[in-house]
Structure formats: C-alpha cells, structure tokens
C-alpha positions in Angstrom: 117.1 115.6 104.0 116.0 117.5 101.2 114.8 116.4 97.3 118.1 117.3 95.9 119.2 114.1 98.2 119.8 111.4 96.2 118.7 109.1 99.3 115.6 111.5 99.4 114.8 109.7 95.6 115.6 106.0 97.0 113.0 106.5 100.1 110.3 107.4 97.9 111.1 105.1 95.1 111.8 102.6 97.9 108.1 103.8 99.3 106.0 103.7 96.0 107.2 99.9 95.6 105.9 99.1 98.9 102.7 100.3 97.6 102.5 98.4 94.8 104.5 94.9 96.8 107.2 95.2 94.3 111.0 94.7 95.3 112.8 98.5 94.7 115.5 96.7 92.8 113.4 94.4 90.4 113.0 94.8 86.6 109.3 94.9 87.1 109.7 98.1 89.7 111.8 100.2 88.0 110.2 99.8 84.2 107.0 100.9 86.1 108.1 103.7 88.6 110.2 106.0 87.7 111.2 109.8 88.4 109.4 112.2 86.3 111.7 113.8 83.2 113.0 117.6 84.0 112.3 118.0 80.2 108.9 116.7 79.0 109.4 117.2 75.5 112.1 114.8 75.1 111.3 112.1 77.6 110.2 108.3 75.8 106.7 107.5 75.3 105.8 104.1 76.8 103.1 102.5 74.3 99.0 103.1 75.6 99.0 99.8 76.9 102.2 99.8 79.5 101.6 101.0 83.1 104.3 103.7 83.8 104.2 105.7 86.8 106.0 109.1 87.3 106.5 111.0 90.2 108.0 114.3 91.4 108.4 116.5 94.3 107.5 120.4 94.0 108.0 122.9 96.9 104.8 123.7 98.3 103.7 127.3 97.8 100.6 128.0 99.9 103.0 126.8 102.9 102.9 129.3 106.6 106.4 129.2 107.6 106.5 128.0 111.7 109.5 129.1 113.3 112.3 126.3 113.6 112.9 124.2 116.8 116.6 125.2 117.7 118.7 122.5 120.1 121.4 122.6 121.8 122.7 119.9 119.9 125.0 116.3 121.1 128.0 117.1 123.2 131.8 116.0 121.2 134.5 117.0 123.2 132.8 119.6 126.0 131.1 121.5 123.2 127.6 122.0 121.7 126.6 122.5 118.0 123.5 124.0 117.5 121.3 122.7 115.2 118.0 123.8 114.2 114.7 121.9 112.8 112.5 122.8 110.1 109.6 121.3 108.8 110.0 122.1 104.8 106.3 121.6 102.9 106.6 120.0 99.5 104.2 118.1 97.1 104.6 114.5 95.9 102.9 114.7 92.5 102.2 110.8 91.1 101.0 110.6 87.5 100.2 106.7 86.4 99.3 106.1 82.8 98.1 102.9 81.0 95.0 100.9 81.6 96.0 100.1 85.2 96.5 104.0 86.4 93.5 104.5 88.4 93.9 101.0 90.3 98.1 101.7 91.2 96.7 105.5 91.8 94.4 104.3 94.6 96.4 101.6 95.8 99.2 104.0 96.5 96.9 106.5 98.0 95.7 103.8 100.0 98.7 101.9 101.2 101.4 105.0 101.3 99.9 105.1 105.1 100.5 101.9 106.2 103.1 101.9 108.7 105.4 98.7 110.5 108.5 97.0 109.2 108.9 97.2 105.5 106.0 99.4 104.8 105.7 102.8 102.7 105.3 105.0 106.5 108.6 103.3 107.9 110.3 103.5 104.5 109.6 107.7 104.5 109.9 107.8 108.2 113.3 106.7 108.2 114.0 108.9 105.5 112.9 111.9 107.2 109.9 112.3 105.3 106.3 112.5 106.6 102.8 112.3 104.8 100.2 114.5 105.5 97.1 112.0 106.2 94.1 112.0 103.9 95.2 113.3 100.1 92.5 114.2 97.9 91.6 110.8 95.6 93.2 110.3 92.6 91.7 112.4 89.7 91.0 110.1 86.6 92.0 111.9 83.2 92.4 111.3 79.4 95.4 112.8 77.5 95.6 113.1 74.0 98.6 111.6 72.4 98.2 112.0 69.0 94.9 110.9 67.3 94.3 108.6 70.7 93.7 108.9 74.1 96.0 107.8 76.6 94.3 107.3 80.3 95.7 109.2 83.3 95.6 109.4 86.7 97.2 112.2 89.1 97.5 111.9 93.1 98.5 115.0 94.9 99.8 113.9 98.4 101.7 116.7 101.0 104.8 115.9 102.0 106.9 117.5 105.4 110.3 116.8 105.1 112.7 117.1 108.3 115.6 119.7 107.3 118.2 119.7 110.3 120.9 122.8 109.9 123.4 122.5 112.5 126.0 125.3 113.3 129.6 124.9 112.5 130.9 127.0 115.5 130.6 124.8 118.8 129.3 126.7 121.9 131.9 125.9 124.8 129.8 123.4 127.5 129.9 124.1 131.4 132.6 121.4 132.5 132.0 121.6 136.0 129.8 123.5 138.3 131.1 125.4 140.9 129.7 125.0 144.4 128.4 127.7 146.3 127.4 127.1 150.2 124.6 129.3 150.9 123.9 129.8 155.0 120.8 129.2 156.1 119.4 131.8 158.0 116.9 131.8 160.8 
C-alpha cells in the first residue's frame, strides 16, 4: 500500500481517531482531523480557539535502502508470480492547533502504539503500515496569525509501509517429480 492509496488515508485517519476515542465517521472526528491542504495559502483558517488537527505523509529522505525480500509467490493454476517486498520509509507529520494541541499531540504519541482489536497498531497493521517505536515528543510552538498568536504543536513519528510488487509473467511450477531409483552400492 502506498500514500497515493486512498485506503492508505482511511487507516491513518481511521488510526488518529483511535487516539483520540473518536468514531472515524463522526462529525466531531472529521471537523478535528483532517488531511493537511496540498496548497497552504488557500486552505480555511479555523478560529484560535477550535482544535484542528492536520496530518501528512512525506517520503523519508535520510532512508538506507535494504534490498527487497523476493517470493516465490501463491500457486493459480501450476504457476508462480513473483512478488517482491519492500519496506518504503516515510514520515507521518501531525500538526494540532488550538488550545488543546499539546494534550491531542501527546495523547496520539502516546496511544498510536497501543495495539489489540480496535486500536491505532491493529488499525495501521492491517493497513500495511508500521510505526517506528519511540517518536521524538511533540514540540510545542506559537504561530503568528496576524497580530495574535495561534498555539502549535508538531509530532514527527516514522512510518514503514509494506510495498508488495508482484510480477505479471508467471514462472511455470514443477507438476510432478520424476522418480529416479538410485542403487545402492556396497
């Protein structure tokens, strides 16, 4: 699965609401979280006193490349796709503004982790996204907006998400192995 996914986008909304204990699909959940704006300069500008969150995912750059894991693949019909495995690196940025950000910053830092039935771990999991364990705290700002400051908080947390590339042409599958008698000898 990669971000360009739209069921990439639903896992981590789906994630960030398990957080916070909000259903995904309530009014309350998606007037607080909600995907950052691919143009800044004309994205709405909740009042100072509304909790927003935004969030976005940014290829990592600092990232080693490992070499894939390649498989043989399932078996359809006697043949074998291969398919190979990647680990992609990417960067969940999470920006909460209003005078709850540093509280829904550290609660999602916190509970992002927690993993069983229902919980933000399983949620990504199943998604085919994994958290990298122990992101930095969340780093408490003040933006200007205008003549007034607006409070900030960012939290930086590394993503690996599974990327599976399987082969179109099928490699043919041994249908039967032929028996060979060896004689023992003495």
């Amino acid at each position: 699965m990669i971000p360009s996914d739209p069921a990439f986008h639903r896992a981590i909304h789906e994630a960030l609401c398990a957080c916070l204990a909000l259903p995904p699909d309530s009014d309350a959940a998606l007037s607080l979280i909600r995907e950052a704006y691919t143009e800044p300069e004309n994205s709405p500008r909740p009042s100072r006193q509304t909790d927003v969150i935004y969030w976005s995912v940014t290829p990592e750059m600092t990232y080693t490349p490992r070499p894939p894991a390649l498989t043989a693949g399932d078996a359809r019909g006697g043949a074998h796709a291969p398919r190979v495995h990647h680990f992609l690196p990417f960067t969940l940025l999470v920006v909460c503004y209003g005078p709850g950000c540093g509280k829904n910053a550290h609660r999602i830092r916190s509970f992002l982790y927690l993993d069983g039935k229902d919980f933000p771990r399983a949620i990504l999991r199943k998604a085919g996204i994994y958290p990298v364990p122990d992101p930095p705290e969340p780093l408490l700002l003040y933006e200007e907006e205008g003549s007034l400051w607006r409070r900030r908080a960012d939290l930086s947390v590394s993503l690996r998400v599974t990327d599976i590339a399987a082969h179109e042409k099928r490699r043919g599958a041994v249908q039967s192995v032929p028996a060979v008698m060896l004689k023992k000898s003495r």
